[in-house]
CHARMM internal coordinates of N, CA and C (Angstrom, degrees):
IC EDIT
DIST 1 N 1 CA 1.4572
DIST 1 CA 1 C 1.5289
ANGL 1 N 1 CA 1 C 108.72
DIST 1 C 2 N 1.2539
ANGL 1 CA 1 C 2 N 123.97
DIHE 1 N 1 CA 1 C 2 N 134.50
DIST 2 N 2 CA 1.3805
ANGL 1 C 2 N 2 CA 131.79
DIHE 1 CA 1 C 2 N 2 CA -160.96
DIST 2 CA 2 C 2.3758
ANGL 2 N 2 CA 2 C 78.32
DIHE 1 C 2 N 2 CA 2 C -87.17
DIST 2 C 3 N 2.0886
ANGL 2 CA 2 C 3 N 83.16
DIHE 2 N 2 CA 2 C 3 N 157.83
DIST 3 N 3 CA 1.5857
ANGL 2 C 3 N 3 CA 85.83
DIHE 2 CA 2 C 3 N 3 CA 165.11
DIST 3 CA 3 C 1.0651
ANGL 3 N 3 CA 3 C 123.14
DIHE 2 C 3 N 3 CA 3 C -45.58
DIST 3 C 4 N 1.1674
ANGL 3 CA 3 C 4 N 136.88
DIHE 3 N 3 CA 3 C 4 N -173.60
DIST 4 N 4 CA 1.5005
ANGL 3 C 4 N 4 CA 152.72
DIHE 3 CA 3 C 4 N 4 CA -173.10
DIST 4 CA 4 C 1.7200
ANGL 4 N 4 CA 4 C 104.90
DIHE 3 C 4 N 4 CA 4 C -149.56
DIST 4 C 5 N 1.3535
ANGL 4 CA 4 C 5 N 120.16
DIHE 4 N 4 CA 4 C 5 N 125.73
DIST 5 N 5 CA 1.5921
ANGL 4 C 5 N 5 CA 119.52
DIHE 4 CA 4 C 5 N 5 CA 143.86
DIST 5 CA 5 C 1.2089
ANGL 5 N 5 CA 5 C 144.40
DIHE 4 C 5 N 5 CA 5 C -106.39
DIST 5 C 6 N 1.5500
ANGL 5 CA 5 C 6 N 127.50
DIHE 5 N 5 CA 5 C 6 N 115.53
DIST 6 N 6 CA 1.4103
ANGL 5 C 6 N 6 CA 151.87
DIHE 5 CA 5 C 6 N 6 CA 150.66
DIST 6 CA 6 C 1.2713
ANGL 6 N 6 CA 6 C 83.33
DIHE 5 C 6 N 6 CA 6 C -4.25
DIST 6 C 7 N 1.4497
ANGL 6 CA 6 C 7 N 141.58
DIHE 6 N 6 CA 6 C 7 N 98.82
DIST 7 N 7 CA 1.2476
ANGL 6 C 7 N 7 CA 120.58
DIHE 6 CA 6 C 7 N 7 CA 135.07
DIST 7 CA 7 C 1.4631
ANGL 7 N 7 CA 7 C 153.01
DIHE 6 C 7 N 7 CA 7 C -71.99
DIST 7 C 8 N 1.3847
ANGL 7 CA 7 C 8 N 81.55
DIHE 7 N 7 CA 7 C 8 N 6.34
DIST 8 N 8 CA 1.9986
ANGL 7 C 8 N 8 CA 101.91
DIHE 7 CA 7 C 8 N 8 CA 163.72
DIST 8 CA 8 C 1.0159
ANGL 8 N 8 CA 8 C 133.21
DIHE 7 C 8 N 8 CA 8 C -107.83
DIST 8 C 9 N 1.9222
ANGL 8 CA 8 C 9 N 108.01
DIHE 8 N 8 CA 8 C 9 N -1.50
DIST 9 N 9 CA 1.4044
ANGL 8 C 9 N 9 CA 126.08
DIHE 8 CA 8 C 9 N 9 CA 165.75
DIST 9 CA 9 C 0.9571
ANGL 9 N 9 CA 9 C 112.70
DIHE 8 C 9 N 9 CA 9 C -102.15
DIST 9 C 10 N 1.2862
ANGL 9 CA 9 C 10 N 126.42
DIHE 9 N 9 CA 9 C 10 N -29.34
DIST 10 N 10 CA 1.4805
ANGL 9 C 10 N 10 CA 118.19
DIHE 9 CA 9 C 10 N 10 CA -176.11
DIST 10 CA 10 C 1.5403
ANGL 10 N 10 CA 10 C 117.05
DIHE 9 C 10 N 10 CA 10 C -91.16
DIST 10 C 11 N 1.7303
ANGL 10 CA 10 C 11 N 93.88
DIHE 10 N 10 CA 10 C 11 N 127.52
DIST 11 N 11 CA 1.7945
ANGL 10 C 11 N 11 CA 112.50
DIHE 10 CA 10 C 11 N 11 CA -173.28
DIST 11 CA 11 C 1.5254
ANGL 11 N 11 CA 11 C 116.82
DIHE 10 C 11 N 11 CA 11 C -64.31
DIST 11 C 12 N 1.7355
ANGL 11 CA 11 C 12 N 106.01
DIHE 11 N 11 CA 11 C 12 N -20.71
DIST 12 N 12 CA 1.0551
ANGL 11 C 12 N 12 CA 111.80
DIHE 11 CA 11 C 12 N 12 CA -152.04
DIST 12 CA 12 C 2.2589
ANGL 12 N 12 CA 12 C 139.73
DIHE 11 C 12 N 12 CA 12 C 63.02
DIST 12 C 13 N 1.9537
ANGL 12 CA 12 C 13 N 83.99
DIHE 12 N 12 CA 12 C 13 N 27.52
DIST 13 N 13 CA 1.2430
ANGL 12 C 13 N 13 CA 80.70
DIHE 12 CA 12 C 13 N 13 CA 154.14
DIST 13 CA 13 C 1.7722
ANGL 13 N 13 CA 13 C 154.13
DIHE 12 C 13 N 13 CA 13 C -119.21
DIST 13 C 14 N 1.1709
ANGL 13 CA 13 C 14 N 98.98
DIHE 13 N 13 CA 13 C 14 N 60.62
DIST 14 N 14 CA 1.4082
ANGL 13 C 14 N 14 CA 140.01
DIHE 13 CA 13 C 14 N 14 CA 150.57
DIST 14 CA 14 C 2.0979
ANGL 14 N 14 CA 14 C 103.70
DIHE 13 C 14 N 14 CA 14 C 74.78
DIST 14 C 15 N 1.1831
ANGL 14 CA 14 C 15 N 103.92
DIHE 14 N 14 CA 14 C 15 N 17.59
DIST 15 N 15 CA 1.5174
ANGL 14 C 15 N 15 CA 117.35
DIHE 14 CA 14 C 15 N 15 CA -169.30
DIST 15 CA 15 C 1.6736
ANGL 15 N 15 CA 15 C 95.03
DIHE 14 C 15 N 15 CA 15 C -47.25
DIST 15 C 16 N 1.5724
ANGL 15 CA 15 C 16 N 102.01
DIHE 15 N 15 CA 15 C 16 N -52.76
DIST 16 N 16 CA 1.7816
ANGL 15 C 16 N 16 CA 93.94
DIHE 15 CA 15 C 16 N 16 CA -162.42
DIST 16 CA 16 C 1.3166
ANGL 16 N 16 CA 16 C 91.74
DIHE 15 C 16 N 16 CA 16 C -87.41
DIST 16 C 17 N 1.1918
ANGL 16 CA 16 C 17 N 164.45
DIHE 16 N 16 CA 16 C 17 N -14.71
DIST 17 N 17 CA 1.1897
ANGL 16 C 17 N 17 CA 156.07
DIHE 16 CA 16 C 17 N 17 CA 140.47
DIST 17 CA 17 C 1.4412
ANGL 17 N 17 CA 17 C 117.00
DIHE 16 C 17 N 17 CA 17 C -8.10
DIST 17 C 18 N 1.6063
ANGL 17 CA 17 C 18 N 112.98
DIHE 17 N 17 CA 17 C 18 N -45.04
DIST 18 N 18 CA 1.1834
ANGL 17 C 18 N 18 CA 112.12
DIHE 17 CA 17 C 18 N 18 CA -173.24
DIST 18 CA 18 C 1.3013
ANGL 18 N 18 CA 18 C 117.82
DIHE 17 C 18 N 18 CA 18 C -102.18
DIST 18 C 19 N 1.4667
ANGL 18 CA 18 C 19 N 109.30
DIHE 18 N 18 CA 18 C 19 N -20.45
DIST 19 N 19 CA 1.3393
ANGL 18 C 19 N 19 CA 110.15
DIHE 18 CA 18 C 19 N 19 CA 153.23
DIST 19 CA 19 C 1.4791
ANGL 19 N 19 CA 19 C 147.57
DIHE 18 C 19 N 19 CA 19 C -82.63
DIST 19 C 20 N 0.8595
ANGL 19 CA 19 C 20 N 98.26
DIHE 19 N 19 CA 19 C 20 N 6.62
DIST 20 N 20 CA 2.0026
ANGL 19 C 20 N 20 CA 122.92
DIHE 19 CA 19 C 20 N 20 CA -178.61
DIST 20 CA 20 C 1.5058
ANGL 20 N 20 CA 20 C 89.01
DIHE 19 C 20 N 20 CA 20 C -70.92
DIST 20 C 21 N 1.5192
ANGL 20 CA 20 C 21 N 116.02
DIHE 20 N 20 CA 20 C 21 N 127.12
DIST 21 N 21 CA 1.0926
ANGL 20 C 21 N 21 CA 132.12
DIHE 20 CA 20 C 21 N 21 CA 179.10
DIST 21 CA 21 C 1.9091
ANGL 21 N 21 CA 21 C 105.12
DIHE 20 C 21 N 21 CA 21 C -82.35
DIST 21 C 22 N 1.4311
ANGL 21 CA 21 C 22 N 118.41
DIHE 21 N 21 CA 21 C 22 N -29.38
DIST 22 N 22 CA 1.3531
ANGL 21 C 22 N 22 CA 131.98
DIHE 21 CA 21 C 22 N 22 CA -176.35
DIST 22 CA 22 C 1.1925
ANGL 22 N 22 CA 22 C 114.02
DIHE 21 C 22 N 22 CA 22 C -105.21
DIST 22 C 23 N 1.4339
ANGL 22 CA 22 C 23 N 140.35
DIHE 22 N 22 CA 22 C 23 N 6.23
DIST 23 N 23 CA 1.6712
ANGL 22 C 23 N 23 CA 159.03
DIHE 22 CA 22 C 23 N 23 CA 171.87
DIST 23 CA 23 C 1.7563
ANGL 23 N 23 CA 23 C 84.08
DIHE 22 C 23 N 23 CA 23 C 43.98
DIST 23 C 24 N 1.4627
ANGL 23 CA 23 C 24 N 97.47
DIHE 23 N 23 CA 23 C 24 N 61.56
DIST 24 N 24 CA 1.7625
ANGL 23 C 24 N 24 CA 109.74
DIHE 23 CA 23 C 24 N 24 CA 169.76
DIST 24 CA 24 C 1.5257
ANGL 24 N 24 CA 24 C 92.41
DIHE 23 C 24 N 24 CA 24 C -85.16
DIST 24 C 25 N 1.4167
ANGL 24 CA 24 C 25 N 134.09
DIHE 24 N 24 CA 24 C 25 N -40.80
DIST 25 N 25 CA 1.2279
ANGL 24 C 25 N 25 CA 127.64
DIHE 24 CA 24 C 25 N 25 CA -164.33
DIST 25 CA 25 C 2.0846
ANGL 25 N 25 CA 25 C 123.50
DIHE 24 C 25 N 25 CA 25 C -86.87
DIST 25 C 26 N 1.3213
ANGL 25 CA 25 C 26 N 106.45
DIHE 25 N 25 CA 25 C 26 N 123.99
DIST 26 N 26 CA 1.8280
ANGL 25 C 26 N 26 CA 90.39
DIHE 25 CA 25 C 26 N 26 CA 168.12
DIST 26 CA 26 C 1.2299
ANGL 26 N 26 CA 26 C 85.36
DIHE 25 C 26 N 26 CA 26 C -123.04
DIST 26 C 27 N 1.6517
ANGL 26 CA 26 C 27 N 106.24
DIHE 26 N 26 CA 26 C 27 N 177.04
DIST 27 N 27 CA 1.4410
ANGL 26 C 27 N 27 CA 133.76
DIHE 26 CA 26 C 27 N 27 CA 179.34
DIST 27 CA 27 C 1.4540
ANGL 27 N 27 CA 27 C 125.38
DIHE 26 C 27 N 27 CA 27 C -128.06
DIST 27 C 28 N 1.3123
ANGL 27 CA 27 C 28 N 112.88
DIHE 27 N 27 CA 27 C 28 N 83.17
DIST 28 N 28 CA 1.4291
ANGL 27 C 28 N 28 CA 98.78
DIHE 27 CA 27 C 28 N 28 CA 154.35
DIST 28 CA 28 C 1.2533
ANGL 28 N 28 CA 28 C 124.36
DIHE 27 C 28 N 28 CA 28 C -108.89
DIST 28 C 29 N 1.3496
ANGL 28 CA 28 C 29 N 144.16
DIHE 28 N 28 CA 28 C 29 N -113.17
DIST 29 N 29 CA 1.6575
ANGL 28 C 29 N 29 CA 137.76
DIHE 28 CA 28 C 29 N 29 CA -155.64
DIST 29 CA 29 C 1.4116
ANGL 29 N 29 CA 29 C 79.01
DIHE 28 C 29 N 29 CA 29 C -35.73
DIST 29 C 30 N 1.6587
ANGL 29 CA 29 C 30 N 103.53
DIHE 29 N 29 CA 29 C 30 N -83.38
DIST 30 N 30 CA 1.4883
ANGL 29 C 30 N 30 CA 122.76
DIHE 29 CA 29 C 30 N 30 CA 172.42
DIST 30 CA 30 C 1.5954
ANGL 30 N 30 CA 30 C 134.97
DIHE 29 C 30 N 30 CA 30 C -87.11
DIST 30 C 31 N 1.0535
ANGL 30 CA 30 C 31 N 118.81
DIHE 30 N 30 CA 30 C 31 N -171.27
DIST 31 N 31 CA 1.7994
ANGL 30 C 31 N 31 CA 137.81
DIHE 30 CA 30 C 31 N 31 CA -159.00
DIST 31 CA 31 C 1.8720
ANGL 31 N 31 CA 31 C 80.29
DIHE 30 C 31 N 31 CA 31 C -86.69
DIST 31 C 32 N 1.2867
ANGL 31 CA 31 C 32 N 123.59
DIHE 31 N 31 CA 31 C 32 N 133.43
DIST 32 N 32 CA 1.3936
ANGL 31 C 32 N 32 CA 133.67
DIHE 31 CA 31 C 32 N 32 CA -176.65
DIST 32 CA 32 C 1.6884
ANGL 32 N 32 CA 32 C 104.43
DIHE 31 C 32 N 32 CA 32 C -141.80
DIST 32 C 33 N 1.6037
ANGL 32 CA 32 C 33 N 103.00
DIHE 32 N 32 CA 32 C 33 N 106.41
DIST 33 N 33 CA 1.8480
ANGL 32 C 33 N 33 CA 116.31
DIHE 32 CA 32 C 33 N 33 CA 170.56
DIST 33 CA 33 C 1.1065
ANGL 33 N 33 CA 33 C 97.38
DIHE 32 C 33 N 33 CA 33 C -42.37
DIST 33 C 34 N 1.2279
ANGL 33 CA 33 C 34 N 135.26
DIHE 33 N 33 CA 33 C 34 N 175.99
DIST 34 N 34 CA 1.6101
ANGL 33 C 34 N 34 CA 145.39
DIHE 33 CA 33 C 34 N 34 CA 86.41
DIST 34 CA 34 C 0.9917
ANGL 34 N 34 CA 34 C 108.83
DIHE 33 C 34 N 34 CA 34 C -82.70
DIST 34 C 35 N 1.6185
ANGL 34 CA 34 C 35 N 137.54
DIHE 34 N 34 CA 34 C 35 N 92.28
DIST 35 N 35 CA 1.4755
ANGL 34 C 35 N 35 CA 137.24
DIHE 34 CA 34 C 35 N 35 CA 159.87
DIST 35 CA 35 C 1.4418
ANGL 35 N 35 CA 35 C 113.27
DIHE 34 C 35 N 35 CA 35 C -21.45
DIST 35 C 36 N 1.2326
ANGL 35 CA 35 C 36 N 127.93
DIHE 35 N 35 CA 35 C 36 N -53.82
DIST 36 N 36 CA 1.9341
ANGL 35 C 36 N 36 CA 138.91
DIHE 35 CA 35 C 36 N 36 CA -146.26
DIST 36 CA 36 C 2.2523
ANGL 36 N 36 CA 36 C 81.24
DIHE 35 C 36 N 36 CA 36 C -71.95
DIST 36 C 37 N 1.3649
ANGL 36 CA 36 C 37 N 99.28
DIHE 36 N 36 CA 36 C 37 N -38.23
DIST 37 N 37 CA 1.3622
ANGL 36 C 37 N 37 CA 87.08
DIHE 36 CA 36 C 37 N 37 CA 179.16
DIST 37 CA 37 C 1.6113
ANGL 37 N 37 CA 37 C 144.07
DIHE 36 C 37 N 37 CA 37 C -100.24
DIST 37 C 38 N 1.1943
ANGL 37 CA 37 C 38 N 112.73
DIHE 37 N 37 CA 37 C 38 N -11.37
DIST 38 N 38 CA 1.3448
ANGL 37 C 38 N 38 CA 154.84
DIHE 37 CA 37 C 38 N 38 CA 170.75
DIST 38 CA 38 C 1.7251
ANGL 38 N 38 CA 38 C 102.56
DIHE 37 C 38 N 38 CA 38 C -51.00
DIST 38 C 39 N 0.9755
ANGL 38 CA 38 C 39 N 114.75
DIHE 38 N 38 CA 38 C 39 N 131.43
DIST 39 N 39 CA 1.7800
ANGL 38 C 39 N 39 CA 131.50
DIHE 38 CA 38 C 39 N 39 CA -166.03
DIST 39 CA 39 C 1.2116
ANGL 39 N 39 CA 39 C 109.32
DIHE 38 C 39 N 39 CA 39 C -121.42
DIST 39 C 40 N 1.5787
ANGL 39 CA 39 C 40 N 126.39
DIHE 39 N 39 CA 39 C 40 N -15.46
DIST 40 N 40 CA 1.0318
ANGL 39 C 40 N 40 CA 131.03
DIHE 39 CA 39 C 40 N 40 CA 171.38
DIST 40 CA 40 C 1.6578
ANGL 40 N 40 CA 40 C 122.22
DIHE 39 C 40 N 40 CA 40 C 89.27
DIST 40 C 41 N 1.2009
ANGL 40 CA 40 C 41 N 101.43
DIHE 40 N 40 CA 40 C 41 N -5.61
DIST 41 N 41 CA 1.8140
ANGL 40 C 41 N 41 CA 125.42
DIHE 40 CA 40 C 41 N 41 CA -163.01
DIST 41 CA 41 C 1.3218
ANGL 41 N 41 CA 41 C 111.22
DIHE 40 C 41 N 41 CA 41 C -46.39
DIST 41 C 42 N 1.4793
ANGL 41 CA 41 C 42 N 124.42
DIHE 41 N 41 CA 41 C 42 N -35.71
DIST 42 N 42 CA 1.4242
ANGL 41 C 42 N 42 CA 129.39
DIHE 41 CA 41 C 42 N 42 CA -174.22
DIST 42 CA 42 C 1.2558
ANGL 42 N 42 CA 42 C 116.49
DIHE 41 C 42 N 42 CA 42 C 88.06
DIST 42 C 43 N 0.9920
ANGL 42 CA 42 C 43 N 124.01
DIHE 42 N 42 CA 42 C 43 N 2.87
DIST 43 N 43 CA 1.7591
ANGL 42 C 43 N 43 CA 132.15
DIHE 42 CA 42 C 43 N 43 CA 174.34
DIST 43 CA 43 C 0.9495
ANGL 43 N 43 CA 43 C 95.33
DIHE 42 C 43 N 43 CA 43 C -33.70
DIST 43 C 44 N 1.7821
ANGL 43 CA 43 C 44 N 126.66
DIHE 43 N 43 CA 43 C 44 N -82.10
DIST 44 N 44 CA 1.2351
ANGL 43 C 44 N 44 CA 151.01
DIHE 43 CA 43 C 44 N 44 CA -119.07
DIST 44 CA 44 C 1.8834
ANGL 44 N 44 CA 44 C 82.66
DIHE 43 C 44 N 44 CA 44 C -78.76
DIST 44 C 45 N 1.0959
ANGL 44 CA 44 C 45 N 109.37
DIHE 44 N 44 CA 44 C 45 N -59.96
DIST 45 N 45 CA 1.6188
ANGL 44 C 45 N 45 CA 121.76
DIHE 44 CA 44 C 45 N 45 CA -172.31
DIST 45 CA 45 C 1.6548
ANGL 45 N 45 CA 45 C 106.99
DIHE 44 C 45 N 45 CA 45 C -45.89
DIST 45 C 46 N 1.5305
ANGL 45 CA 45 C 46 N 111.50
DIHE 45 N 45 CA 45 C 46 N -44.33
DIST 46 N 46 CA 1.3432
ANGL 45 C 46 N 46 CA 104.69
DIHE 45 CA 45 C 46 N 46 CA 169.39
DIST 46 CA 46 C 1.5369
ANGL 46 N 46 CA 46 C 118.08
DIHE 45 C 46 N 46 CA 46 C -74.74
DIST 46 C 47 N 1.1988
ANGL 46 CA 46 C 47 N 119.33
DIHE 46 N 46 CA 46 C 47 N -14.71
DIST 47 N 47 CA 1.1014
ANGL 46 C 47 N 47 CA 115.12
DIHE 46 CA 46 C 47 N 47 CA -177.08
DIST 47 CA 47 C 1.9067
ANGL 47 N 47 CA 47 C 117.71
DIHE 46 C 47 N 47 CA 47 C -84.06
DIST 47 C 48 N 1.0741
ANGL 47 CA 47 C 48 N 101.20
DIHE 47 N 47 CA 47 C 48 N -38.75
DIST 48 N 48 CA 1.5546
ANGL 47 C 48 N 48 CA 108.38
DIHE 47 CA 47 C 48 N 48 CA -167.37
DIST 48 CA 48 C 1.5532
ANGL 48 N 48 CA 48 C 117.79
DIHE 47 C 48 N 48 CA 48 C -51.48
DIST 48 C 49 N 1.3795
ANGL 48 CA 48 C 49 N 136.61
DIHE 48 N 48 CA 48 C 49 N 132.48
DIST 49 N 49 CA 1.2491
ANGL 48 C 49 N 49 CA 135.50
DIHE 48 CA 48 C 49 N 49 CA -156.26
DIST 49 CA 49 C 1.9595
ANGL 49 N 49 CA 49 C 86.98
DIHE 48 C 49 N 49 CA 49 C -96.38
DIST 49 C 50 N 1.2881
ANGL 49 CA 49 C 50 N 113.56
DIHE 49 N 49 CA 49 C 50 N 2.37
DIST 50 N 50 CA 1.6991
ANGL 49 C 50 N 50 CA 95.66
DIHE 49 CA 49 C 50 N 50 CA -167.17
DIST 50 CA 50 C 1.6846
ANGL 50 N 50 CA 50 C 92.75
DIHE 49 C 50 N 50 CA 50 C -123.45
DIST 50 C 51 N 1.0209
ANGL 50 CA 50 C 51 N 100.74
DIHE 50 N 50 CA 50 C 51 N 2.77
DIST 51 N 51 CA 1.6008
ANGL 50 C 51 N 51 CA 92.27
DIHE 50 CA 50 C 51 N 51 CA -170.81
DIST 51 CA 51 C 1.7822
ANGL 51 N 51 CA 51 C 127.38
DIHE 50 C 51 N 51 CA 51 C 51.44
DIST 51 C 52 N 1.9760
ANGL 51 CA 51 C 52 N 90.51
DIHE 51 N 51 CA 51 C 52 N 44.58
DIST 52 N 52 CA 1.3765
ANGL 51 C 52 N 52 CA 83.45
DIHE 51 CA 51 C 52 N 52 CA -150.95
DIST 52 CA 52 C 2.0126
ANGL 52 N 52 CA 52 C 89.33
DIHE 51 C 52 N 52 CA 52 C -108.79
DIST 52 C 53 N 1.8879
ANGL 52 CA 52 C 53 N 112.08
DIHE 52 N 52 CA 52 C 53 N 25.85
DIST 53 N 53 CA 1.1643
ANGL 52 C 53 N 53 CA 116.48
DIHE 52 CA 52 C 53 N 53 CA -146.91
DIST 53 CA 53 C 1.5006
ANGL 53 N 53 CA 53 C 87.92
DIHE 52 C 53 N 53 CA 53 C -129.05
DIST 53 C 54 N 1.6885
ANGL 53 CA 53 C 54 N 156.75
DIHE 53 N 53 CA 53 C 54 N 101.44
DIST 54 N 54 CA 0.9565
ANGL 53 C 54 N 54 CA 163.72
DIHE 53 CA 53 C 54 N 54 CA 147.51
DIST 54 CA 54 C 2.1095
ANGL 54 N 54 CA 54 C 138.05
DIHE 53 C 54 N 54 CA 54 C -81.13
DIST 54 C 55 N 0.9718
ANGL 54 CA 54 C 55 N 118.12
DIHE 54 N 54 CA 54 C 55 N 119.62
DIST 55 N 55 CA 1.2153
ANGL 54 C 55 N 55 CA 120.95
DIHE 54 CA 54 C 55 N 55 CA -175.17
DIST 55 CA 55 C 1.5356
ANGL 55 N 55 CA 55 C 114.17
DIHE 54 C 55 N 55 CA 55 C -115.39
DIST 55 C 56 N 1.2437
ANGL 55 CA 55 C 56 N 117.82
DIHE 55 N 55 CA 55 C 56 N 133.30
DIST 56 N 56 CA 1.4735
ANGL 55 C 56 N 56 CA 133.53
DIHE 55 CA 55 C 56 N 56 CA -163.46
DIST 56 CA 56 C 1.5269
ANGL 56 N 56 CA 56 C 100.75
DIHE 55 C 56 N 56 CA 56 C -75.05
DIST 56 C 57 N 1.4888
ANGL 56 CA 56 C 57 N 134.36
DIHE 56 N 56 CA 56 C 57 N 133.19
DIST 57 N 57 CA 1.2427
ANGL 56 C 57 N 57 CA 104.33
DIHE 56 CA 56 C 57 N 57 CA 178.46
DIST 57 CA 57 C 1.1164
ANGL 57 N 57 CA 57 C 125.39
DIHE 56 C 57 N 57 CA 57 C -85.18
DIST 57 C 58 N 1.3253
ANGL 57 CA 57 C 58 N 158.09
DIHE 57 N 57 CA 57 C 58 N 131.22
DIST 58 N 58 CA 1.1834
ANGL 57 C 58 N 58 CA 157.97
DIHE 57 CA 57 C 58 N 58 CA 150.42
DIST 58 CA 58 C 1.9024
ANGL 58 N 58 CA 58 C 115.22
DIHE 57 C 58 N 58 CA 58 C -4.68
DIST 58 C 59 N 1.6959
ANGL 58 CA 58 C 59 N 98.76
DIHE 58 N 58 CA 58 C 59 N 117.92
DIST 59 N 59 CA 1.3594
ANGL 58 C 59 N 59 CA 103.39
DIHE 58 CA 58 C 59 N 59 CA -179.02
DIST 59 CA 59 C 1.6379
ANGL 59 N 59 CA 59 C 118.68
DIHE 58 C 59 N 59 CA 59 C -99.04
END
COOR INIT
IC SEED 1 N 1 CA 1 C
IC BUILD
């Protein structure tokens, strides 16, 4: 499952943006996946100051 964004937590300031190893992430209002590119890695999740960035764990 690609990340997921809180869209009521997230400020939109671009933290996992820069950490996305696959530039799966852009930003406007809010933080926006591209699933097709998304690896699932959790960067973005460690990165986010709002905790507004979640990844499903792998079954």
């Amino acid at each position: 499952m690609p990340a997921k964004i809180n869209k009521d937590e997230c400020v939109a300031c671009g933290a996992c943006v820069d950490v996305c190893p696959e530039g799966a992430i852009t930003v406007d209002d809010v933080a926006v996946v591209d699933a097709k590119k998304c690896l699932d890695c959790g960067a973005c999740v460690d990165e986010c100051p709002n905790n507004a960035v979640t990844v499903e764990e792998k079954k």
